[in-house]
N, C-alpha and C positions, 0 to 999 in steps of 0.2 A: 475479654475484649478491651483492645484500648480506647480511651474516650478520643474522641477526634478533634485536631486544633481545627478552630472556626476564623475566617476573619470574613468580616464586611467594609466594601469600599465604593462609599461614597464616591462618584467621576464625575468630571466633566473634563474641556477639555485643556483647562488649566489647573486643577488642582484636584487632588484623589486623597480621601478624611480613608486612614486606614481606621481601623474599630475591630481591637480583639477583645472580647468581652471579659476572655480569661485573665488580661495583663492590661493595664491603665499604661502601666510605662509603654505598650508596644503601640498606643493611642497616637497616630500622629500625623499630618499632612504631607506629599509630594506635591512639588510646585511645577510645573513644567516653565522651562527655562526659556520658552517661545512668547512674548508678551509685546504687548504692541510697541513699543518702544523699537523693540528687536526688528517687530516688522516693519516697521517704518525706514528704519538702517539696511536693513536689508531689500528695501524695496524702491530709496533712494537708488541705488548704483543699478539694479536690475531686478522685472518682474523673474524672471528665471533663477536667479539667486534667490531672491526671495522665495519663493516654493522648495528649494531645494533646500533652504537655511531650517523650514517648516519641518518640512520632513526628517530631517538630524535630530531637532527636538523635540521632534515627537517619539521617533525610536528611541532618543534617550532617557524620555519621561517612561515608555511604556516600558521600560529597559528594569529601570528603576524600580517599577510597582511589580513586574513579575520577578524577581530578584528577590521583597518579600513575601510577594504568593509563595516561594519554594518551601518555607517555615510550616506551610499548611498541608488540613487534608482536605478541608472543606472552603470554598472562595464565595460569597456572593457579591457581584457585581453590580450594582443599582446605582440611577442617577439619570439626567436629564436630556443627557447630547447620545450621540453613537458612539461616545471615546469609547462608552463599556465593553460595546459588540469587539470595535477595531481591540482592541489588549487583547478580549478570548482568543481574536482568530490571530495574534498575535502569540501568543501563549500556548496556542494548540498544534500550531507550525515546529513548536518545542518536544522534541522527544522525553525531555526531563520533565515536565508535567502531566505527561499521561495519569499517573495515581490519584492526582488530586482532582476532586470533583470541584465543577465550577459553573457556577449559575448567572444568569444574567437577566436583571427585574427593572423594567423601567419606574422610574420614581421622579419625582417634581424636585424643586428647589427645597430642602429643608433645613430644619434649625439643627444644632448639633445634639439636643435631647429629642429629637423627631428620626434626626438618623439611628442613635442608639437603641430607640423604641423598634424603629422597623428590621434592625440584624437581629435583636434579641428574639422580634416572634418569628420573623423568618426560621434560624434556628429552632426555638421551641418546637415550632411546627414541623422540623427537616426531621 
């Protein structure tokens, strides 16, 4: 039996801490590109633009993070907001993710040795 690639990611709904236990190099943050800077500019000229400027990069953030879920067979999803939920059913909408399992745990704000500790037992325990 093959061993299975694991990744855990830290969300919320600006930044997503990938965490593959296997590979340090594959350790690393997605930013979402929607920051209040952004919504300020875009909410000068119009409330409607502005939602809709939101919504662009939000698809392009979740875009981004399921792009490297595809690397996996196993995803756990954990962190503070609902970004977690919105990717699954974002990601589930995907035909090309059917094989991979994917979990979704809510968790609080943590350090980045708090994160590490919670995918390791997650796993151990999967």
């Amino acid at each position: 039996m093959k061993a299975q690639k694991t990744l855990g990611i830290w969300m919320d709904h600006a930044t997503a801490h990938l965490i593959d236990l296997e590979s340090t190099k594959n350790n690393h943050s997605i930013v979402s590109g929607f920051t209040f800077d952004t919504q300020e500019e875009a909410l000068s000229r119009s409330e409607n633009l502005m939602h809709n400027k939101r919504k662009q990069m939000r698809e392009a953030y979740y875009k981004e993070i399921a792009a490297a879920i595809l690397k996996y067979d196993h995803v756990l999803l954990f962190g503070p907001t609902n970004a977690k939920t919105e990717l699954y059913n974002y990601v589930n909408a995907d035909s090309g993710f059917k094989n991979i399992k994917i979990v979704t745990i809510a968790a609080d704000k943590m350090t980045d040795n708090q994160k590490l500790a919670f995918v390791r037992n997650y796993f151990q325990r999967a």
